[in-house]
N, C-alpha and C positions, 0 to 999 in steps of 0.2 A: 705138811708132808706125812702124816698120820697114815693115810691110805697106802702111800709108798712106803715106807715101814713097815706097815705089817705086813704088805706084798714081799718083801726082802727076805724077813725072817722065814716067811711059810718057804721062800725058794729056797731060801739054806738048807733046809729039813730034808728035801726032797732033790736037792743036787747033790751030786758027790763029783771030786773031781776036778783038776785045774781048768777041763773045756767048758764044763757047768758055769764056773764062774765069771769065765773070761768071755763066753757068753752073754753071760746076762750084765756085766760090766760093757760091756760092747752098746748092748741095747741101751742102758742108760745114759750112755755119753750121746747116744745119739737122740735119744730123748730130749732130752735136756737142753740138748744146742739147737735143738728146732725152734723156729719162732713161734706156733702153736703152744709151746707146754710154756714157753716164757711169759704169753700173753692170758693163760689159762684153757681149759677146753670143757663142752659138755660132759660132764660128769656119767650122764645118761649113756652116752656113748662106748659101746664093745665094754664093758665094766669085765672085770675078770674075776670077779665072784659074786655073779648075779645072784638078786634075793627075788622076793617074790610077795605079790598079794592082789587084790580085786578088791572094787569100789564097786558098790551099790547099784552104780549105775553112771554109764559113761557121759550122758547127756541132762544136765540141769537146765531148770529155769532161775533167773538172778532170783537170790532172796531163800531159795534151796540150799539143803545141806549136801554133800558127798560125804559119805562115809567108806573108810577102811574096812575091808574084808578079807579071809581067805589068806591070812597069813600064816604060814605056816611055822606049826610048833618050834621047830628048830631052831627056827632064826630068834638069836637073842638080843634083847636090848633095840629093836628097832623102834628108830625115829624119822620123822617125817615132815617136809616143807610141801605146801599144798599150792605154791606160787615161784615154783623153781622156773629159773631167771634163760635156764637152760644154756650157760656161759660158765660159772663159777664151776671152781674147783670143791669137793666136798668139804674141805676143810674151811671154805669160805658161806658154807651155806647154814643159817640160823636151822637146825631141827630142833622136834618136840616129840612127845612121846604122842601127843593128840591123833585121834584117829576118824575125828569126823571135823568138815571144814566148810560154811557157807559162804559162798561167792555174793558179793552186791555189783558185778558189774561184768557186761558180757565180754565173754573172748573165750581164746582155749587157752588151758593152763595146765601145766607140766606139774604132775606129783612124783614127787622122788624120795626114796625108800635108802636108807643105810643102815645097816645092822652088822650083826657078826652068828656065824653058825652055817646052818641050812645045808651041809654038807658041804661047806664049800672053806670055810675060814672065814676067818672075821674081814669085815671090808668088806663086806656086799654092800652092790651097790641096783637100786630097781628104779624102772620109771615108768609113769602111766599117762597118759591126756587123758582130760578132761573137754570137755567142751559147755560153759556155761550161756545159756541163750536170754536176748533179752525180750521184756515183755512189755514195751509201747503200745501205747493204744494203737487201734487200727481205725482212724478216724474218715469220715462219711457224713454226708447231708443226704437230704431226703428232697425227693421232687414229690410234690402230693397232686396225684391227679384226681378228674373228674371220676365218678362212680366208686367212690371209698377206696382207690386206688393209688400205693406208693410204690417207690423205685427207688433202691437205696442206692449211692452214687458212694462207692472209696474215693476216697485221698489217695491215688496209687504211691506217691513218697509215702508214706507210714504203713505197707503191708509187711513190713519186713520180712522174715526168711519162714515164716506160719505155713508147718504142711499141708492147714486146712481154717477155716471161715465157719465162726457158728452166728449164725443171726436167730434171735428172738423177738418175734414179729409187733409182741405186747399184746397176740391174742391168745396165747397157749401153743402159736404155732412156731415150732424150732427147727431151722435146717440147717445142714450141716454144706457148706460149700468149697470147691476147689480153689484156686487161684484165678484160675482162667473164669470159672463161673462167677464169683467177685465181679471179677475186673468188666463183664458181661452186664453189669449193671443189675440185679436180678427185682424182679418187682414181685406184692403180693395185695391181694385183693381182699377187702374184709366185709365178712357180712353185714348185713342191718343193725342185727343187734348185740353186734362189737362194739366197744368203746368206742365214743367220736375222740376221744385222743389216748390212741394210744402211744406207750414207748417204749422206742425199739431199741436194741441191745446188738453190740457187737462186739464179739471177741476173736483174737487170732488163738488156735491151736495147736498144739505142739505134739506128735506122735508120739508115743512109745519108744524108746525109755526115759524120755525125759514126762510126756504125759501132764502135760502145763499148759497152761492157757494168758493172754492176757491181757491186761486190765482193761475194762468192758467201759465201751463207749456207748452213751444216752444220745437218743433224742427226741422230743415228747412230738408228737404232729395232733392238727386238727384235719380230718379225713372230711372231705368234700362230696359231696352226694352229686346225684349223677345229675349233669347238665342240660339244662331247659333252655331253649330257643333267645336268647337277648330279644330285646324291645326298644325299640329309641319311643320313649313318651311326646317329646317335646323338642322337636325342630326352631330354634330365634333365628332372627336375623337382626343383631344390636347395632353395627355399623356397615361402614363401604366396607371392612375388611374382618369381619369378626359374626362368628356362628356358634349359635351356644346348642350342646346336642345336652338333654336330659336322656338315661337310658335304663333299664333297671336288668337286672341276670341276678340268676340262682348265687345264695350266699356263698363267699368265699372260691367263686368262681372267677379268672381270671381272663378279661378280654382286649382286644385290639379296634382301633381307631383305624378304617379303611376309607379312602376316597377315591372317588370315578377319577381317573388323569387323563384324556385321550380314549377314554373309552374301555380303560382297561383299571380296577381296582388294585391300588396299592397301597401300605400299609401307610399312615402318617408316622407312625415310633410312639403314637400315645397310648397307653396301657394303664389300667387300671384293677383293684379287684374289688365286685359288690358293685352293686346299683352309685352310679355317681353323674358326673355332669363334664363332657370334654370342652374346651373350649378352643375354637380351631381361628388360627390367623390365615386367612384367602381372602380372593376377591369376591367380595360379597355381593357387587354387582352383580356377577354373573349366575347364574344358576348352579349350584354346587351339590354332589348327590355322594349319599354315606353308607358305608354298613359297619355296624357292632360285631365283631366278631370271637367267640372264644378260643381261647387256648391255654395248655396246658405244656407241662414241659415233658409226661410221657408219649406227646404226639398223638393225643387222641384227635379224631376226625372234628373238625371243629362245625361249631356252630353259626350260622349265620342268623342276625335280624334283618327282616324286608328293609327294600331299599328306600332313603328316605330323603326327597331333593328338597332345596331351598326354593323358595317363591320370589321372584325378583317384579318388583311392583312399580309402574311408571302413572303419574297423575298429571291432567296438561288442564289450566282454568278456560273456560269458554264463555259466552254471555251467560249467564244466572244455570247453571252448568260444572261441575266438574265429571272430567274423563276419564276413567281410568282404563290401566290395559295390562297386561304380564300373561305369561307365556304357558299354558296348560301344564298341572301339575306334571312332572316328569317322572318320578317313582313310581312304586308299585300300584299298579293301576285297579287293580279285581277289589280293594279296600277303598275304594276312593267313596265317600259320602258329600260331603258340599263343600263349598268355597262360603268364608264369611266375610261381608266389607264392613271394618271397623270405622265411624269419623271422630276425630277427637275422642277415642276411645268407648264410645258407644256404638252398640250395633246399629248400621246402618242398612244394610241389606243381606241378601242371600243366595248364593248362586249354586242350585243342583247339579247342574252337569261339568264332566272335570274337563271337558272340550271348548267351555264358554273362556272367553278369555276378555270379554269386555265386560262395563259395569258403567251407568253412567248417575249421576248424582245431582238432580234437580231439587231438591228439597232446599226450600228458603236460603238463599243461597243470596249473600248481599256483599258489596263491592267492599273489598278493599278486608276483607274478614278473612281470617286465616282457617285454612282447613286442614288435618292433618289425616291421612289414612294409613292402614293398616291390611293386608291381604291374609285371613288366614284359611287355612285346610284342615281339613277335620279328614285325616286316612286311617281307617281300625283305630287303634290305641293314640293315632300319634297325629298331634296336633302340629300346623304350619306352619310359624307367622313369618308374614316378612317386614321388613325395617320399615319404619315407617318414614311417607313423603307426606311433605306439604306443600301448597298452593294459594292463592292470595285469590278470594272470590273476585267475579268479574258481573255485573248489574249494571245495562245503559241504560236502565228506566229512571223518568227524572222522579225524583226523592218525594215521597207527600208534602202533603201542607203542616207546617207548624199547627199542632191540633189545638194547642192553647198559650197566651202568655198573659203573665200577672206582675204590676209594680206593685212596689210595696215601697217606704221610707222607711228604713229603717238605719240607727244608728249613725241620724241622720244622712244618711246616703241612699240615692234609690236603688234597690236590690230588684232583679229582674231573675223570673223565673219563669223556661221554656218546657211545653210539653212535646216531647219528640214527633220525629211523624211515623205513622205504622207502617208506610208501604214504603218498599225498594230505600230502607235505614240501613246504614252499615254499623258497624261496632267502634269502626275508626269514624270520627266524622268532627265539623268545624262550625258553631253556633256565629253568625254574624252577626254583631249588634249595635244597631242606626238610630240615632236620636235628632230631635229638632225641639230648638226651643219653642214652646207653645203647639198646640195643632195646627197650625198655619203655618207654620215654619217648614224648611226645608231640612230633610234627613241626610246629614253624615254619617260615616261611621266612626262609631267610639272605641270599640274593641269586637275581641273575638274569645273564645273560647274552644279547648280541644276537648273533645270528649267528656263535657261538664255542659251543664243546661243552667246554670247560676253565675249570673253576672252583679257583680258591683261597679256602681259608676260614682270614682273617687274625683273625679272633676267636675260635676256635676252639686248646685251649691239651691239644694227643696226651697230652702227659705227665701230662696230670689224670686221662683216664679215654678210654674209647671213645666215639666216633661217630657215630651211623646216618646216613645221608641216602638221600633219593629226590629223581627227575630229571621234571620235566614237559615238556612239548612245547607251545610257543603259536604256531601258525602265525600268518601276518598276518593272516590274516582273522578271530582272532580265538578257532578253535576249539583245545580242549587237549586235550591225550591223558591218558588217566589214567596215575597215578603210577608209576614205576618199582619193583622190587622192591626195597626198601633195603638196602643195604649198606651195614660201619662198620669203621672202621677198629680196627686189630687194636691192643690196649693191653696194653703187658708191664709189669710188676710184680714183685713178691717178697714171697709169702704164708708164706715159711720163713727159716729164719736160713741155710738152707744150699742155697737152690733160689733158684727161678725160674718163675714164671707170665703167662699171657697169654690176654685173650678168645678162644673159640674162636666168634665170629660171623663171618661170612665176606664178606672186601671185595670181592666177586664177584657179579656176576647176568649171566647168567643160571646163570655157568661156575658151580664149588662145589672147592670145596679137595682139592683134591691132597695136599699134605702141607707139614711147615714145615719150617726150617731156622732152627737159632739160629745169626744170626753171632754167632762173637766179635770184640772187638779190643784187643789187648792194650794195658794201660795205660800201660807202660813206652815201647815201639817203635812202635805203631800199628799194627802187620800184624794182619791179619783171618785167622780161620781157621771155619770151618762143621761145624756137629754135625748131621744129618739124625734128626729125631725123630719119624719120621712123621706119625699124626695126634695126638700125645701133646700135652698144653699145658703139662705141666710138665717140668719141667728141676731135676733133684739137681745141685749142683755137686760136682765132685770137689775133692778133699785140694790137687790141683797147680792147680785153678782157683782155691783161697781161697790159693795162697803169697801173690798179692799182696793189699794189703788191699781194694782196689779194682780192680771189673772191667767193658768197659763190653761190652752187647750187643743184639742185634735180630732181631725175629724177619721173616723173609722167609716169604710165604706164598707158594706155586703154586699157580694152579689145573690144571685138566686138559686146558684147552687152550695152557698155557703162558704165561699172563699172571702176573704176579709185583705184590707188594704189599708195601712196609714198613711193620713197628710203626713206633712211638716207638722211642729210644735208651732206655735204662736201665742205669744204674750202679749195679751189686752192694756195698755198701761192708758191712766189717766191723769193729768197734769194737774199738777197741785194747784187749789184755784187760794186767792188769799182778799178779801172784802177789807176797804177800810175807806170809814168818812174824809169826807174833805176840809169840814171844819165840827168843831166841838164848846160846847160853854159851859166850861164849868163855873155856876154861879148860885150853885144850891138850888135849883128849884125840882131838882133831882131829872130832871130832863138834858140828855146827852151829857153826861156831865164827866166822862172818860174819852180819852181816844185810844179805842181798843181796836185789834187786830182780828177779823175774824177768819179762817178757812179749812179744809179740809186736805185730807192727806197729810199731813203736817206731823214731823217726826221730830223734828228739832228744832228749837226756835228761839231767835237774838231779834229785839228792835230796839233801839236809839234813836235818839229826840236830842235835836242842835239846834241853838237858837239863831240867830242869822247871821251873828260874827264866828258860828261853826265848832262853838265851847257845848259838850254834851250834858245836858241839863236832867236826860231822864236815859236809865236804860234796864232790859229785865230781860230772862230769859225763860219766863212764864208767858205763856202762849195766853191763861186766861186772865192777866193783870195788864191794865193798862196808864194809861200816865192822868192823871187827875189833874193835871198844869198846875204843879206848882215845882217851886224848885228850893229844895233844902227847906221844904216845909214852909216857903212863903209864896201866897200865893203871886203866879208869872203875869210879866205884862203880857197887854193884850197881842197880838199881833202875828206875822206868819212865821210858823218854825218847819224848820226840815224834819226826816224822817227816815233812816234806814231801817230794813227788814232783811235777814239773812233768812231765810227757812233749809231745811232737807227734810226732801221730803219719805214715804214707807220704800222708795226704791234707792235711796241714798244719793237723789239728785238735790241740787242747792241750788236754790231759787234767791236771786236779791233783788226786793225792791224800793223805789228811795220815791222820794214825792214830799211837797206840802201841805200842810194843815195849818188852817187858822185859829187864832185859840179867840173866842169871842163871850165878853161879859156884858150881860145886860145892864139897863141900864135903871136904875133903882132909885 
């Protein structure tokens, strides 16, 4: 109650009189019982000894000071609150002698003044506003269009209460703009030899008196140079539903995905910026036509690439024939240079006119082969293809002749090998192969083979006898070639005790025999050595070919153009032969005076000598020692003794032979 007080005393001074008092007793009671002075009131409010001063400046920005000014000499002792609440009583309000005050946060705010003097008495009481302003960014993106051209776009939330818009372009260019101009999107164009990125600066500003600005928003851009015509390179067709566009546009240019619908282009929603690749889900079947188109977000006049249709390509098989057909390019016509027909991915032909719409495909062309093609266009820059079809050749000419077949024996089984035929062969095809035993025999069939010219005949047993076969041709489609000329494998044998033979049918067609060669290979070491017998089929063995008891060999046949063929193996063997007397005397006169053993091939050897009640009087397993007749060293009576011989012979065969022998002494 400070205030009231010295308001009291100064009336005392200055009232005289019972109505002075009874007066201002009056007004107090009524003061008082008000509910205003009980709850407190602005202080600011009708003050009855106003004081006095001036600030700086009535309008800050946050982060500015206000300072006191202008206060007049008189007033003493003034102090001051720079955030009066504009409710309390001054008795309730913290002052300070301070006379300058910085605000960190916007609003308005009530400075209020108490002192004592100014002519007035102490208890002055002054107030001022302030208004402190805030300084947010003024935040904005940037559209960058074609021709080094942007357009800065506000945030209209963050223009806050800014009398004015400074933008700095990032090329030395500053403009100063309204609100309305702001909000009007305002754009600026840069020359050549401006920075390709520049950045751009924005601030909001604040008039006089406050004369602040604030805090400056960046943002760096790459500037795009003026836009050139797009191009679609490359037109695919990968499936029934899928089109791959290659396209190339000026760097950093942005463009759109347009399809014909009905006749009328509308946008697909694919977008892109820079040279790249769309890839569109439609019916592929059908013929599909496009444009590249640019755009930008300052609504520059866009760009279009010539219009670029898809190739939709149909192929039907006919006799030694394929058809093709599809629909004359439909795009941009005045660019159109040739149609190219791809087959299994080599070029196959070539079509000038963009009006031709057929293509027909006679080149070797064999049943049951698969062919696949390709339609492409070559329009300006921009290549056509379409998905590729296939067909399964079609050939009713009957198949050539088997041109050659050849047996061989080999790994012990005969192996046949076909030389295809060269005319109306397909890729898919079915070797037929008929055998008969001997040439006089009639042919079955053994087996077949799929798209292989190599037969083995695993039921087929060389070392029994010879074997014919012939070779057929089953194309896919079904027609066969007649039979080959048969050929049988060459079968050696031994029609002599002392030779060697072998068929002379010839494993060869069309070639014919040359002449033969019998290998040998010896049975002992294995080395091989060759006898040249021209066209002879038999073979004398000589005296040094029978040393061993067993001999193995083969006959190689040549033809005349140098193709070669083997028998069967065959092994010579000869039977252990064994020599022995009928009777013996041993009686000294040195004449027959042994009963020896004699023979050849002979590997192991047992003989024993029984007398005739079958007790064994002699035995030895020395092939050159024989029995002298005697027994325990005395000499034997005369008469007939038994005789077993066990032999095995160089091939591990066991020979026994038994017989009599008389033992006879002269008579002296």
């Amino acid at each position: 109650m400070r205030v009231l007080r010295l308001w009291l005393m100064e009336s005392g001074v200055k009232t005289k009189g019972l109505t002075g008092w009874m007066s201002l007793a009056m007004g107090l009671c009524m003061l008082m019982g008000s509910s205003q002075f009980a709850q407190g009131q602005n202080a600011c409010a009708n003050p009855r000894f106003p004081g006095d001063f001036s600030v700086d400046k009535a309008k800050v920005c946050v982060g500015s000071s206000v300072n006191i000014v202008g206060v007049p000499n008189n007033l003493i002792s003034a102090q001051y609150n720079f955030e009066y609440d504009g409710k309390s009583t001054i008795d309730k309000v913290t002052l300070a002698p301070t006379k300058a005050h910085t605000y960190s946060v916007p609003g308005s705010y009530t400075i209020i003044q108490s002192g004592a003097g100014n002519g007035a008495g102490t208890g002055t009481i002054f107030c001022k506003e302030v208004i402190v302003l805030a300084t947010d960014q003024v935040k904005f993106t940037v559209n960058i269009c074609s021709g080094r051209r942007a357009i800065l776009v506000p945030d209209g939330s963050t223009l806050g209460q800014y009398d004015s818009y400074e933008i700095r372009w990032g090329d030395g260019t500053v403009e100063r703009k309204t609100r309305a101009e702001l909000t009007n999107q305002p754009s600026h164009t840069y020359s050549n030899s401006s920075n390709q990125t520049p950045t751009i600066q924005l601030q909001g500003v604040y008039n006089p008196p406050a004369d602040c600005k604030s805090t400056t928003s960046l943002a760096t851009i790459s500037l795009v140079g003026a836009a050139t015509q797009p191009t679609i390179s490359s037109l695919k067709t990968t499936s029934d539903n899928t089109i791959d566009i290659d396209y190339q546009v000026s760097t950093g240019v942005s463009v759109q995905l347009y399809q014909k619908i009905n006749g009328a282009y509308v946008s697909t929603g694919k977008t892109s910026t820079g040279g790249g690749t769309f890839t569109v889900q439609t019916d592929a079947k059908q013929v599909q036509c496009f444009q590249v188109v640019t755009q930008d977000a300052c609504n520059s006049t866009p760009m279009k690439s010539d219009e670029v249709c898809s190739l939709v390509l149909d192929a039907k098989a006919a006799n030694k024939q394929n058809d093709l057909s599809w629909q004359p390019y439909a795009g941009t016509a005045t660019q159109f240079r040739f149609y190219r027909i791809r087959r299994n991915g080599a070029v196959n032909g070539q079509v000038p006119s963009r009006t031709t719409s057929t293509y027909s495909d006679n080149t070797n062309i064999t049943c049951g082969t698969q062919y696949c093609y390709s339609l492409e266009a070559t329009v300006g820059p921009t290549t056509v293809t379409s998905q590729q079809v296939c067909v399964n050749g079609i050939n009713d000419g009957t198949p050539g002749d088997i041109e050659g077949v050849v047996v061989s024996i080999e790994n012990n089984r005969p192996r046949i090998v076909a030389s295809l035929p060269t005319t109306s062969a397909s890729s898919t095809y079915t070797l037929v192969v008929s055998r008969a035993n001997g040439s006089s025999g009639s042919y079955q069939q053994v087996g077949t083979l799929v798209n292989q010219n190599s037969y083995v005949d695993d039921s087929a047993d060389p070392s029994a006898g010879s074997y014919c076969y012939q070779v057929s041709y089953l194309s896919a489609c079904g027609l066969t070639s007649k039979p080959s000329e048969p050929v049988c494998t060459v079968f050696l044998t031994s029609n002599s005790a002392k030779g060697i033979d072998w068929s002379a049918t010839s494993p060869f067609t069309p070639s014919t025999v040359a002449e033969y060669i019998v290998e040998v290979i010896d049975s002992v070491n294995n080395t091989k050595r060759e006898i040249r017998v021209s066209s002879n089929t038999h073979l004398d063995l000589t005296d040094a070919d029978l040393e061993s008891q067993t001999q193995k060999y083969r006959i190689i046949t040549a033809s005349s153009d140098g193709t070669v063929s083997y028998s069967n193996f065959y092994t010579f063997r000869s039977e252990v032969k064994i020599w022995l007397p009928d009777a013996f005397t041993p009686d000294g006169d040195g004449m027959n005076e042994v009963f020896l053993a004699k023979g050849i091939y002979l590997d192991q050897f047992r003989m024993t000598i029984f007398d005739r009640w079958g007790e064994v009087v002699f035995t030895t397993t020395d092939k050159l020692q024989g029995w002298d007749g005697t027994i325990n060293g005395q000499r034997a009576l005369e008469g007939q003794y038994l005789y077993r011989i066990e032999v095995i012979d160089q091939t591990n065969l066991k020979t026994v032979r038994t017989g009599g022998v008389l033992l006879v002494r002269s008579k002296r």
